[in-house]
C-alpha positions as CSV (number, residue, x, y, z in Angstrom):
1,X,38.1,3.6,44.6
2,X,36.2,0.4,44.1
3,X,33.4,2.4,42.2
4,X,36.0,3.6,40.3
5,X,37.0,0.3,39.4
6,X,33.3,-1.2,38.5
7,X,33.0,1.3,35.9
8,X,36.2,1.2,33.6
9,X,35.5,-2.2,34.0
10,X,31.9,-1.8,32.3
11,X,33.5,1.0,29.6
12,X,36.4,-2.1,28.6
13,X,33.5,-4.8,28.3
14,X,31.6,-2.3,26.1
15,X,34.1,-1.7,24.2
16,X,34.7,-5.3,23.1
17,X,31.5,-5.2,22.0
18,X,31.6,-2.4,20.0
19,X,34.4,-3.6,17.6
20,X,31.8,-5.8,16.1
21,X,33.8,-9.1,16.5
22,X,30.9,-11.6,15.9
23,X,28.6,-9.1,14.3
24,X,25.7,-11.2,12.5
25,X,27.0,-11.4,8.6
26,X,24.6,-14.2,7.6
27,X,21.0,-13.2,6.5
28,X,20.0,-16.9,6.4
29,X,20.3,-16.2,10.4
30,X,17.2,-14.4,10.1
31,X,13.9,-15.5,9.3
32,X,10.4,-14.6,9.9
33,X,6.8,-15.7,9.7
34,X,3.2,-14.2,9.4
35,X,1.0,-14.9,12.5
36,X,-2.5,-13.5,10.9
37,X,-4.8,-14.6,8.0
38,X,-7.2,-12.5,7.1
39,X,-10.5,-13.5,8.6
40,X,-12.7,-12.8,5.5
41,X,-12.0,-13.3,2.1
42,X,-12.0,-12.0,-0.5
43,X,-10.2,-9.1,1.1
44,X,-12.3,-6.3,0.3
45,X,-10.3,-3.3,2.6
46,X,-7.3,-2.4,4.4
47,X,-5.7,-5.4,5.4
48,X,-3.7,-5.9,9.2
49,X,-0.8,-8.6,9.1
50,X,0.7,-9.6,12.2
51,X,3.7,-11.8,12.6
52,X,7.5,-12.4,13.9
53,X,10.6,-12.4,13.5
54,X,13.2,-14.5,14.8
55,X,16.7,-12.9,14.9
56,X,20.1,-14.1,16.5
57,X,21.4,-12.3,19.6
58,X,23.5,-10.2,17.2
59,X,21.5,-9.3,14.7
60,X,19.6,-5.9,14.8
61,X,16.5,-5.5,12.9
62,X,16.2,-2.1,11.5
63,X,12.9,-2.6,9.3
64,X,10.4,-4.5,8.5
65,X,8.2,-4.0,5.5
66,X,5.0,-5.9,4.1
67,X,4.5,-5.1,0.7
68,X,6.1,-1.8,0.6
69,X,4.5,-0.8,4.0
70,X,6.5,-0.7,7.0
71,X,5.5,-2.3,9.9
72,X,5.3,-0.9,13.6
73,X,7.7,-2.7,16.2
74,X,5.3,-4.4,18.4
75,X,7.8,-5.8,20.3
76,X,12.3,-5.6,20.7
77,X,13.8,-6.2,17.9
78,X,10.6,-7.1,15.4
79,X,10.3,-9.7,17.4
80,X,6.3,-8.8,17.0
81,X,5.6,-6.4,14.4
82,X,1.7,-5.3,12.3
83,X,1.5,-3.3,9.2
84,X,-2.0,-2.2,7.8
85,X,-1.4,-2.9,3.9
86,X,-3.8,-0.6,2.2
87,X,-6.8,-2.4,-0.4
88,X,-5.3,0.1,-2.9
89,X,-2.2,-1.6,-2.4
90,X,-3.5,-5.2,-2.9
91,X,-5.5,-4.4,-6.0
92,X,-2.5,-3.0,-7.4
93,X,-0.7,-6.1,-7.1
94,X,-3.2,-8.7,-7.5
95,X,-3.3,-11.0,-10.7
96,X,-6.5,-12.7,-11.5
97,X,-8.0,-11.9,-7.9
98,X,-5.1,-13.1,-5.7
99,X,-2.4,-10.9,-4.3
100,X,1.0,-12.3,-2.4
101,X,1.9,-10.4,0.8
102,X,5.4,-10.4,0.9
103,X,7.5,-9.2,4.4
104,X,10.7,-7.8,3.4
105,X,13.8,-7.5,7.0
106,X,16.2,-5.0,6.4
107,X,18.9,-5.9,9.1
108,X,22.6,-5.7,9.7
109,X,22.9,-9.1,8.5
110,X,23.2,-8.5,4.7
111,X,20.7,-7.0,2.0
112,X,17.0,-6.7,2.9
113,X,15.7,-10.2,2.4
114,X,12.3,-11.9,2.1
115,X,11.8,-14.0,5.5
116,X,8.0,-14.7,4.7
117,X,5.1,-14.5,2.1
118,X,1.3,-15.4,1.5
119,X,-1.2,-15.7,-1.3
120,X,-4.4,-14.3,-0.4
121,X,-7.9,-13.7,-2.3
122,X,-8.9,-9.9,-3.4
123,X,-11.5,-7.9,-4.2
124,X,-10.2,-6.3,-7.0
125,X,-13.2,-4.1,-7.3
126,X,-14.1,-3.2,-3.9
127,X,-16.1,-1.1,-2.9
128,X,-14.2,3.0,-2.4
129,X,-15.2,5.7,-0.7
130,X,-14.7,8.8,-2.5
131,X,-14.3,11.5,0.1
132,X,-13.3,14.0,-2.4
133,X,-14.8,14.5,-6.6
134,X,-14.6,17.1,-8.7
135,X,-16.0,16.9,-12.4
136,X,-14.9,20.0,-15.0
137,X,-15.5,20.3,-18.6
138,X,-13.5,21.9,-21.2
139,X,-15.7,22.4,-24.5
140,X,-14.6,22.4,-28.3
141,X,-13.8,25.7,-29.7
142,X,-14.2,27.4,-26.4
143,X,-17.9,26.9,-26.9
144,X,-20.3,27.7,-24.0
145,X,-22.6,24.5,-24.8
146,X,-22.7,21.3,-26.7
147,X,-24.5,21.8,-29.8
148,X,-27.4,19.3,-30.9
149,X,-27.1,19.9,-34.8
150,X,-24.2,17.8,-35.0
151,X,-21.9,15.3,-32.9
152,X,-18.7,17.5,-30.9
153,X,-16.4,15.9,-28.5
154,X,-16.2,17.5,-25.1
155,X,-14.0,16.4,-21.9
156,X,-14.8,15.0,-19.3
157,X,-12.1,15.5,-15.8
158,X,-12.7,13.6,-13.1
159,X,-10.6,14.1,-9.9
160,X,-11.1,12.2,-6.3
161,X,-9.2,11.4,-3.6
162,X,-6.3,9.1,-4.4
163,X,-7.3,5.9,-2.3
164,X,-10.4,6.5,-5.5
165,X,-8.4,5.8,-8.4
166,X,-8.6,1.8,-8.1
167,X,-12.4,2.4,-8.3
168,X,-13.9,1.1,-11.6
169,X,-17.2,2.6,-13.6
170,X,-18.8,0.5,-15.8
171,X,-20.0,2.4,-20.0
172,X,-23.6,3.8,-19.0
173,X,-25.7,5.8,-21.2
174,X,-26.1,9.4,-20.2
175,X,-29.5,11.1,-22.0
176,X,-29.7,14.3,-21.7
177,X,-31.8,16.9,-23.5
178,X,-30.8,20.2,-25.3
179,X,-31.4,23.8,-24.7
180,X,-34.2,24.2,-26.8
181,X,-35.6,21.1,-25.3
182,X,-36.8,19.3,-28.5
183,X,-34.0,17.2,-29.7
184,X,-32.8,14.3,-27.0
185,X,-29.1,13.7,-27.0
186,X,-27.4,10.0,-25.8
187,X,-24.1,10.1,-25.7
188,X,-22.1,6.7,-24.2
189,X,-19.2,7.3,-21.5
190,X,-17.0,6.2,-19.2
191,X,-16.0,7.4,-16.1
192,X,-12.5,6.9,-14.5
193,X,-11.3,8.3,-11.5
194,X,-7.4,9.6,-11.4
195,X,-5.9,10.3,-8.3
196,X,-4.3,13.9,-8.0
């Protein structure tokens, strides 16, 4: 009878609880800071941010999200969390070499609300490895070469892996020479890589 007792006792407490009397309605209530700096600069690859976030008893976190990227819970409640913000990312979003990492809390205390930010330097032309290329042609007049008698435009498709498309070829000069071998050809180009 006494366990009996202990445990509509619990359900009744729980139940209090559950009608959301002092549910957290002020996002002000929580805030948030970023614990890491990135230990060389300019940032030339995937970045890690750490940091925190400091939330009243009745607030639940439900996401955190640096830049677009959401962060792992490191710890109850956010109260620890990392995200790896890709260079891609940071290029994209950087204006005259400096991007600003912003950390976004989506919570039950309101709309999703910056609690923290940071300007930081960026390689925007690091170096990318391209794990995948591809390179086709498409001719003029569904010709099966480029003639040398006369100037014809021919194009060029690139394709590589997306994390490729920030990566930036400078004009070169391409000299090539044609079939018969006795007239050299320059043509200028440039090459851009579009993710697919």
């Amino acid at each position: 009878m006494r366990a009996m007792l202990v445990i509509v006792f619990t359900l009744a407490a729980c139940d209090d609880v559950d009608d959301g009397g002092d549910a957290c309605s002020n996002p002000a209530e929580v805030t948030g800071e970023i614990l890491s700096a990135p230990t060389k600069l300019p940032v030339a690859g995937d970045l890690v941010v750490r940091g925190t976030i400091d939330a009243p008893i009745n607030a639940t976190v439900y996401a955190v999200l640096v830049n677009g990227i959401a962060a792992a819970n490191d710890h109850s409640n956010f109260r620890g969390w990392s995200a790896t913000v890709p260079i891609a990312v940071l290029v994209g979003e950087a204006k005259a070499d400096k991007a600003r990492l912003s950390v976004m809390v989506h919570s039950n205390c309101g709309p999703p609300q910056e609690v923290a930010s940071a300007v930081i330097d960026v390689d925007t032309e690091p170096g990318v490895v391209v794990e995948r290329i591809e390179l086709s042609k498409t001719l003029p007049n569904g010709q099966s070469y480029l003639p040398s008698s006369k100037p014809v435009s021919a194009v060029l498709t690139i394709v590589a892996n997306p994390s490729a498309s920030v990566a930036k070829e400078p004009l070169t000069t391409m000299t090539r020479t044609s079939r018969s071998g006795s007239i050299p050809e320059t043509a200028r180009y440039a090459a851009r890589a579009s993710a697919r």
